[in-house]
N, C-alpha and C positions, 0 to 999 in steps of 0.2 A: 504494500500500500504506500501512495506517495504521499509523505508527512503534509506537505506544504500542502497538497490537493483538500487535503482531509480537514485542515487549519482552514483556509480559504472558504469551505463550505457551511462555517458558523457566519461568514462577512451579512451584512445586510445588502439588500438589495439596495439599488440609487432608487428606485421606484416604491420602497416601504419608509424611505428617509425623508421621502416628498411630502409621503402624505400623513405624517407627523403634524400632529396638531400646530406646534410653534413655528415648523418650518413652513407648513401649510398655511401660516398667519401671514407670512413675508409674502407671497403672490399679489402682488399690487404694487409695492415697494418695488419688489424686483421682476424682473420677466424671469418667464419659467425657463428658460434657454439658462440667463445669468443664473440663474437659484440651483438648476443642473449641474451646473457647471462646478458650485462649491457642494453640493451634495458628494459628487462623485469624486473631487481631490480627497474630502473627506474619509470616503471609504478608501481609497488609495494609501490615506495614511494610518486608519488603524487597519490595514493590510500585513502590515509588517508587524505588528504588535499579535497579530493573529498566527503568522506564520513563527514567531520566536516564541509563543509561548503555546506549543500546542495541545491541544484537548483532552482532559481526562474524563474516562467514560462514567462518572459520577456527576460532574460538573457540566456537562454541557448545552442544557437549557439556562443556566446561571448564565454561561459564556459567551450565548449569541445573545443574552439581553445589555449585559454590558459593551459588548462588540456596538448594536446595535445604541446606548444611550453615549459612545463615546464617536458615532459617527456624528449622529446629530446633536451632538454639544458642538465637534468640531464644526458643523454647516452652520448653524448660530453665530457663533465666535465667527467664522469665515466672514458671514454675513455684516454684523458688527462692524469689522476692521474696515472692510471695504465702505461705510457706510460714515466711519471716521473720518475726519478732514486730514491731512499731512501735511505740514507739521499741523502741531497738536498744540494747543493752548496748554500751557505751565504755570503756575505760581514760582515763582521765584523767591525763595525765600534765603537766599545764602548771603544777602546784604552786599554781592556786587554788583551797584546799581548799572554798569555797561557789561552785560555779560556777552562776550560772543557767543558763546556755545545757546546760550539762549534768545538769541537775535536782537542783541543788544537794544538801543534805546524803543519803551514803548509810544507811541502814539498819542496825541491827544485827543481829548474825545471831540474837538475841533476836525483835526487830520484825520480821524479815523470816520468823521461824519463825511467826509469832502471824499475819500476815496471810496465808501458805497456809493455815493450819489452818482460819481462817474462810471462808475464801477457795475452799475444798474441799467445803464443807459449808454446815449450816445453821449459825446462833447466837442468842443470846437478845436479838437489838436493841433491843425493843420488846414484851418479854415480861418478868413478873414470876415468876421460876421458882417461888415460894414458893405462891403463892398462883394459876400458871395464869391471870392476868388481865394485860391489856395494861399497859406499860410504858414509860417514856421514856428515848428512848437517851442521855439526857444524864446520867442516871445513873452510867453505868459508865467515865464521865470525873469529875467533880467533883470529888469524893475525892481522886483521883489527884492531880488537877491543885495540888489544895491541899497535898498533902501532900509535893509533890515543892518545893514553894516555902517551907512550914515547912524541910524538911529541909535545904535548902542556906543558908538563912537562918535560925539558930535565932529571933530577935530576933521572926518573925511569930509572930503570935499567930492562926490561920487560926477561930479558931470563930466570927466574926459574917463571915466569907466564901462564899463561892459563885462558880460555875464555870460556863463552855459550850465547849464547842469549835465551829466554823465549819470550812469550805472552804478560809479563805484569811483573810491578816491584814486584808485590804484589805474583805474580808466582816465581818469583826469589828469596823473601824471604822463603817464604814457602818450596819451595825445598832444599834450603841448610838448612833449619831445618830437612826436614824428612829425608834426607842422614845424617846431622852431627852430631840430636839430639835427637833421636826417644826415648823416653819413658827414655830420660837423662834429665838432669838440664841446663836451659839456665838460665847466671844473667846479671837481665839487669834493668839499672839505674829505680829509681821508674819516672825520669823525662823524659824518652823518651818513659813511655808507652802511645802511642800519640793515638788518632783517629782521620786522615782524609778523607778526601771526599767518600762517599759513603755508609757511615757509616764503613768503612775500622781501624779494630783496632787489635794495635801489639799482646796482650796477643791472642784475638780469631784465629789470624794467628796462633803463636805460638801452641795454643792448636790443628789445625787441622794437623799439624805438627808433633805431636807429643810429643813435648817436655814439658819439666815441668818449667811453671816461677818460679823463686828465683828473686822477688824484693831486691834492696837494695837503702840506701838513702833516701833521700827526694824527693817532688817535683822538689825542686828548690836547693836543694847543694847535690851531692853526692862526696867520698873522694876515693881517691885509697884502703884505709883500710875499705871501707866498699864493695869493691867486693873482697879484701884479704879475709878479716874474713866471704866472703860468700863460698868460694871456698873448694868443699868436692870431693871423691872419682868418687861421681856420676855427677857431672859438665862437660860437655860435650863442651860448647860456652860461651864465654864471648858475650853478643852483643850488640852495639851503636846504637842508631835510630835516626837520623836528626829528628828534631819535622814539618821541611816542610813549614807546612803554621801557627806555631803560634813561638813567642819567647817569654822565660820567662826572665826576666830583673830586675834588683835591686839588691837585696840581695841573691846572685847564686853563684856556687863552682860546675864547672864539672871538670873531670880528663880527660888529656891530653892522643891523642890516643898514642902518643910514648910511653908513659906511662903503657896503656894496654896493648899495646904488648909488654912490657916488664913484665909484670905480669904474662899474659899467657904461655910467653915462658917458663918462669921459672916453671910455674906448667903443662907445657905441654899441653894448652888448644888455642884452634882457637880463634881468636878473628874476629868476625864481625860486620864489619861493612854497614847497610841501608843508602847508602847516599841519597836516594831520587830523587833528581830531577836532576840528571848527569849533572852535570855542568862540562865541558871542559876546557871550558875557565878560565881562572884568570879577574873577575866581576870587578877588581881596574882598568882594564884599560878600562872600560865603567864608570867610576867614581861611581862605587858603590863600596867601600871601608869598614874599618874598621869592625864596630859590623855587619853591614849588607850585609859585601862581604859573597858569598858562596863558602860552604867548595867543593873541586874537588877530584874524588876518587883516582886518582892521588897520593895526598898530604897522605891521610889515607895508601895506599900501603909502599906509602916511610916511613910514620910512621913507618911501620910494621902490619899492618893489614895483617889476613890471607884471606880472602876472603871481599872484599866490593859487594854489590850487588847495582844497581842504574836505572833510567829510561833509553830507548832510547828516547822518545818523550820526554816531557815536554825542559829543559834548552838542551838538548844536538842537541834535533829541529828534530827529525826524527819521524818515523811511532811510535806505542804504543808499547812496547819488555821494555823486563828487561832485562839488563847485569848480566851475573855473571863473577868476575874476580879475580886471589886470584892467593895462590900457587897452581904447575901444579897437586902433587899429590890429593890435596884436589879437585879441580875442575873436574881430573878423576871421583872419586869416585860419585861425584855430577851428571854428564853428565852419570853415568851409571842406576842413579835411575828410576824406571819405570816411575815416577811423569815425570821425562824432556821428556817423549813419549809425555804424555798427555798436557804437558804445551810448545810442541816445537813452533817454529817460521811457518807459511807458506812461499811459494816461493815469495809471496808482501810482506811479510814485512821483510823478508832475502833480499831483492834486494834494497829495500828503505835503511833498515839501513847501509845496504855497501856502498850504493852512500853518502850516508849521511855522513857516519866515513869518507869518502875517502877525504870530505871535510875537516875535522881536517889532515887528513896526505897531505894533501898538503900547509895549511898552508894558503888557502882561505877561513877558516867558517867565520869570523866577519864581508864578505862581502856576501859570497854566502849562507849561510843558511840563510831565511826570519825572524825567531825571531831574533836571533844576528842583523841583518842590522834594526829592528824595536827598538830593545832597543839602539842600535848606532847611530839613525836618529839624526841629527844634529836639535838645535832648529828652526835656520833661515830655515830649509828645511823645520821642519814642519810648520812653520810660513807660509810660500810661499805656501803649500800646498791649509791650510785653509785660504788664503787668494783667491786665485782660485775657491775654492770649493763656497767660498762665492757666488764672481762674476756671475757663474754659476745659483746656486740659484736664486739671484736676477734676471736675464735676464728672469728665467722662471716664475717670478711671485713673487717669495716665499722670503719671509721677513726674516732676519738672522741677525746675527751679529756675529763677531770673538772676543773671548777673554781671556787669557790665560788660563792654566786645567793643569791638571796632569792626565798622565795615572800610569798602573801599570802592574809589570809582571804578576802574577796571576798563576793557575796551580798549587797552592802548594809549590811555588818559592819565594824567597826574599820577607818575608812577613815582611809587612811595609816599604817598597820601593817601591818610588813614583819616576815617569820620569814627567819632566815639558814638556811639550807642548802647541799647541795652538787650541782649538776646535772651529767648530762652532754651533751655537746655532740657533735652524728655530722655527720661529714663523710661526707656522700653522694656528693662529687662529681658530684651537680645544683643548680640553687638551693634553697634551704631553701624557698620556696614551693609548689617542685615535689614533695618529699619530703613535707613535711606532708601536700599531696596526695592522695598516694598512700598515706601513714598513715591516713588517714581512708577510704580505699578499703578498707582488708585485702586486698591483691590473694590473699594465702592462703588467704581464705574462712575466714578468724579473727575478731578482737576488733580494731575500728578503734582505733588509738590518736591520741588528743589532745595535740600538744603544743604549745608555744608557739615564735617565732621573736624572737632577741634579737642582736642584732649579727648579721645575717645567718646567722643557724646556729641550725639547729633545736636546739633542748635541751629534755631529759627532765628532770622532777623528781621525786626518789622519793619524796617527802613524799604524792603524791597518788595514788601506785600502789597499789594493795592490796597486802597483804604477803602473797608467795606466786603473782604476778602479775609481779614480774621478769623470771623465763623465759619466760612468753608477751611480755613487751614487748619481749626482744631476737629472738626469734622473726619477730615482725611487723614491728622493723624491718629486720632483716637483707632479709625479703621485700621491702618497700617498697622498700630501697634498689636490689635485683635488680630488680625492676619498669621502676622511676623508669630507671636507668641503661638498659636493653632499651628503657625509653620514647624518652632523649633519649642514643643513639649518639656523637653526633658529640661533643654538650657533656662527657661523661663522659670522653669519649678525651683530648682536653685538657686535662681539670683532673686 
């Protein structure tokens, strides 16, 4: 007799899986084609569970009933996943308010209004409403984009300026290379050829770009005389790079953008500058000050920068786009290269980032954009939070205690700036590994929660919760902790 034949003949049918009451509920939701479809992967995968563990002649009406409830759990679950959006909505609760891995800066409920509307319908992308004739989508940024940087900067003076938005910051350097410096010399400090996140590094930008590095300097001191004595016929860009997420400290000598552009002017060369993580704001009035305020592209313009290029997301709190912003002739010439086809904005994130800027021109971001009000959270508020979120806990079982933490921007922003706050810390009574775990599961069939593990104990920071999102986070943990404990028995009885 063949093992596997004999295994195989407890399987359920795809046609007794259909007509399962719960899965028989989904025909409307799904076509009977799509609902086949995961019925039958289903039996395909307790196939193999069938065939490894096969039949003994005592058990075998027990074994096609389980065969059969572990098909259509899986067509459920199948059903489920597919039925999930991707990515998946998170709570974030690890207190770095720019988190990459969680797609850093959220939305306002502004920008997050402005890209359903478009997002539902049609818009004028590429249309001149006026006159009924085609139109360039970089329009309905430029304005903005100027006017959000006059405004937080009185000192600009934006009328010989001009604007683009890109895909991404990393698209915005790269295009003003292959417009400004194609198969020319770019010189640029030996100490801003940085690499961050993603393996993301200046020179291989540079190189798909086109242009040719000319280091000069050291890591850690470069002099105005040594981009002088780089500067030849073939020099095409002077250019600066913010280093983002590292600082070099101690014994360091950079040169002053005023500086540069007064270098380049003289030799008739652009000077750019990558500031990074677009910082708006002036940081000294969140009390991040001195070595660790961040520089505003703003301030490099008024230097005399010819082109800065910078995030829209990260510090400035809108969707992923890179700015480009400089003088208006350079920034034509930029906006006409094929590259800004390829690397445009869509109608979501042209509709996010204008709601978003509109918040710097009105002079509302440090309340209405979500990271500004996260890195401005008062400490008694977040005290008061996680003092609640405690409470919470406790009522549902779950053992915790409050006590003070620090969070951190994160994103590639103010690296080595730390916010004080106040976390709380849940004693699960499994390892914190195991709990985090299971947070990230939602075994409730809720909102996975994010948190971080810090001396062995998972802790929650309210700094990064949305406000109104507390009672879903003691919710999910309370589940997790029920979970995780039903997970590991024995561990739980002991501790």
């Amino acid at each position: 007799m063949n093992p596997q034949a004999d295994a195989r003949r407890d399987l359920p049918s795809i046609d007794s899986v259909m007509r399962q009451a719960d899965v028989a509920a989904l025909v409307g939701s799904f076509s009977r084609e799509a609902l086949t479809r995961l019925a039958r992967r289903a039996v395909d995968g307790v196939r193999a569970l069938a065939i490894a563990t096969p039949p003994s002649a005592d058990d075998s009406d027990g074994r096609r009933g389980r065969l059969f409830a572990d098909a259509v759990a899986a067509t459920l679950a199948g059903a489920a996943a597919t039925s999930r959006p991707s990515p998946r909505r998170v709570i974030n609760a690890t207190g770095v308010v720019l988190h990459t891995n969680l797609g850093r800066a959220p939305l306002s409920p502004e920008a997050t209004a402005a890209v359903a509307e478009v997002a539902a319908g049609y818009a004028d992308v590429e249309l001149e409403l006026g006159t009924g004739t085609r139109g360039s989508r970089h329009v309905h940024l430029a304005r903005p984009i100027i006017e959000a940087l006059e405004t937080t900067c009185p000192a600009l003076d934006g009328s010989g300026l001009d604007a683009i938005a890109v895909n991404n910051c990393a698209g915005a350097i790269l295009l003003v290379l292959a417009e400004l410096a194609r198969g020319r010399e770019v010189i640029v400090s030996r100490g801003h050829l940085v690499e961050i996140g993603g393996g993301f590094r200046v020179p291989d930008v540079m190189r798909q770009g086109g242009a040719r590095l000319v280091e000069v300097g050291t890591t850690n001191r470069t002099r105005l005389a040594d981009y002088a004595d780089a500067v030849t016929s073939d020099t095409a860009v002077i250019l600066t790079v913010h280093p983002s997420n590292f600082r070099i400290v101690g014994f360091t000598e950079s040169v002053a953008m005023a500086d540069l552009a007064v270098l380049g002017a003289d030799r008739g060369i652009p000077l750019v500058d990558d500031i990074g993580s677009g910082c708006l704001l002036d940081t000294a009035a969140f009390g991040i000050g001195g070595a660790m305020r961040e520089p505003r592209p703003s301030e490099s313009l008024v230097a005399g920068a010819s082109v800065v290029t910078f995030s829209g997301d990260k510090l400035l709190g809108g969707p992923q786009s890179g700015v480009i912003v400089g003088a208006s002739h350079l920034v034509d010439r930029i906006r006409r290269h094929p590259l800004a086809r390829a690397l445009r904005l869509d109608k979501l994130g042209m509709a996010a980032l204008g709601a978003t800027l509109a918040h710097y021109r009105r002079g509302d971001a440090p309340h209405s954009i979500p990271i500004w009000r996260m890195i401005g959270a008062a400490q008694a508020e977040l005290a008061a939070r996680a003092d609640a979120l405690a409470t919470l806990l406790r009522r549902s079982g779950t053992a915790c205690d409050v006590s003070p933490g620090f969070s951190a921007v994160g994103g590639g922003s103010m690296p080595g700036v730390t916010l004080p706050t106040t976390l709380v810390r849940v004693k699960g009574g499994v390892p914190a590994e195991i709990l985090a775990r299971w947070l990230r599961r939602a075994p409730g069939g809720g909102v996975p929660v994010i948190c971080r593990i810090e001396d062995g104990s998972v802790v929650l920071d309210p700094r990064t919760v949305p406000l109104g999102d507390d009672i879903l986070v003691a919710e999910e943990v309370a589940s997790a902790v029920g979970a995780s404990r039903r997970a590991e028995p024995s561990r739980s009885d002991k501790e």
